[in-house]
N, C-alpha and C positions, 0 to 999 in steps of 0.2 A: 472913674470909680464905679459908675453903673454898672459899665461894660464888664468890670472883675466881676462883682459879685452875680451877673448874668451869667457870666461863663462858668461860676463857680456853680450855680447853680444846676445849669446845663450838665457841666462832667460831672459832678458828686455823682450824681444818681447812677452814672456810666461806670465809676468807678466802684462802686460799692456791687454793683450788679457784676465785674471780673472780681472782685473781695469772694465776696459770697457763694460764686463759681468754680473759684479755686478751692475754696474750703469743702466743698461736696462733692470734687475729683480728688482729694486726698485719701480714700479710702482705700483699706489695705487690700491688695490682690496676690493671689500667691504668686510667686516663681515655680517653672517649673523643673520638675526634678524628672530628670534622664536617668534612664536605666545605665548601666555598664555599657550593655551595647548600643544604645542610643550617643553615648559618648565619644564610643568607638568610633562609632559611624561619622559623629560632627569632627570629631580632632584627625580623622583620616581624611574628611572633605577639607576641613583647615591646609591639610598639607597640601595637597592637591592644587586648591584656589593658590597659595602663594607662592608654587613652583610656576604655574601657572603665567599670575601677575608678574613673577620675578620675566617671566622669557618675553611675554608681553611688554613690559617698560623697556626692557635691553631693545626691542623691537623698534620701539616708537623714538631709541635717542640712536638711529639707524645703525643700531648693531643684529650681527646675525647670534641665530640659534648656536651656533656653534661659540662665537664670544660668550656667551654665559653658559654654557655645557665647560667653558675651559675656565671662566670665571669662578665658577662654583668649584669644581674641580680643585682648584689652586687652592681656595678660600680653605676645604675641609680635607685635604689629603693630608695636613699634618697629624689631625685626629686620628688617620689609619697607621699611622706609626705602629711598629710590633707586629704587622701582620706580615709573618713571614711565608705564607706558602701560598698556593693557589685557593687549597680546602679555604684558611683562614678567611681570603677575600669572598666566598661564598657565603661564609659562616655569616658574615658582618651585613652582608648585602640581605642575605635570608632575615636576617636580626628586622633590619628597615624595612622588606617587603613585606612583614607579618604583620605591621601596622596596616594595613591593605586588609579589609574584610573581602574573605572568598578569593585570598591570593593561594594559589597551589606552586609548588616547585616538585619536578620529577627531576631526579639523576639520571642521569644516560649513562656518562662512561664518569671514572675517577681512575688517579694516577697519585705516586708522590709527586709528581710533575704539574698533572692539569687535573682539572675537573668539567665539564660538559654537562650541563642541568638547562630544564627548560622551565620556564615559568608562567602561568594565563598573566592575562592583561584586565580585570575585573575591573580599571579604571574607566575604560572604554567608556561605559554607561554616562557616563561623565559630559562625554564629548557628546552632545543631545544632536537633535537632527541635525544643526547646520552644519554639525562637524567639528564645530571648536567651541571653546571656553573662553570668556575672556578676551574674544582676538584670535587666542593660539588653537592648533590644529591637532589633532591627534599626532598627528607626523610630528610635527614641530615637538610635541612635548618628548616623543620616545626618544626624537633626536638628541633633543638636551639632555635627555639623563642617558643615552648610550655615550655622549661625548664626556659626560659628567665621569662616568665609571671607567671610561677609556681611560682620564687621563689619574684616577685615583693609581689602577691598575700599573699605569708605567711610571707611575710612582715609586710605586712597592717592587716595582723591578718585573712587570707578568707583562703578559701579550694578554688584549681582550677583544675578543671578537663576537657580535649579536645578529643575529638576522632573525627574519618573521617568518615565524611557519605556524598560516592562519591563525587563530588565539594564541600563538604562545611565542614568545622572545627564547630561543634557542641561544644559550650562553656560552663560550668557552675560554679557560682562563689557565694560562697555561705559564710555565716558567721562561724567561727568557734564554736562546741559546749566550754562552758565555765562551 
């Protein structure tokens, strides 16, 4: 019985001392409040980090870039339903890159057929010295979403081809022959 009231003794004091400690960290602190473009900025880094993570996890359960460029692919081509032409598939593609702050797209050539536009890579900055985010590579990431768009592309019935010319992804999206 000594020993309780010893020990009770001993921790009261302890306890009252985190009581009293928590009650004086309870005091109100604002949140803070983002601009539009400060918003912009975190919900277009959001996408990024979880395109990112998604090619990263595919990585670590020894799948390639290419398994989740085709994964994703599958996942959201039924959303492209309706787009019937080549322009269409730019329209849409244009619609997603604009969420990208300091994303530019030039047209080259247009057709009812195909379309040809090139677009920068603003994400780059992203990919900090070592080169990657996350794990993944600047390579790695353009890979997955050129595979991604490949396979939206032969979905909808188009040929899609990208290659790099220095800053920019050089696009072209063309109809299939039939």
């Amino acid at each position: 019985m000594n020993k309780i009231k010893l020990m009770t003794f001993a921790i009261l004091p302890l306890l009252t001392n985190v009581a009293l400690s928590q009650e004086q960290n309870n005091e109100k602190r604002p949140l803070p409040e983002l601009t539009v473009e400060q918003k912009w900025q975190r919900s277009n880094w959001l996408v990024d980090a979880f395109l990112v993570a998604g090619i990263n996890q595919a990585k670590s359960n020894g799948k390639t870039v290419k398994y989740w460029g085709e994964f994703m692919g599958e996942l959201y081509a039924p959303s492209w339903e309706g787009v019937k032409t080549p322009w269409g598939l730019l329209r849409g593609m244009y619609a997603n890159y604009q969420l990208t702050p300091g994303c530019e797209i030039e047209m080259i050539k247009q057709s009812n057929d195909a379309v040809t536009f090139r677009i920068n890579r603003p994400y780059k900055s992203r990919f900090n010295d070592s080169g990657k985010l996350y794990g993944v590579s600047l390579k790695e990431y353009e890979k997955g979403l050129k595979i991604f768009y490949t396979y939206i592309a032969n979905h909808l019935g188009f040929n899609y081809s990208q290659r790099l010319d220095g800053d920019w992804n050089v696009i072209s999206i063309r109809n299939k022959k039939r």
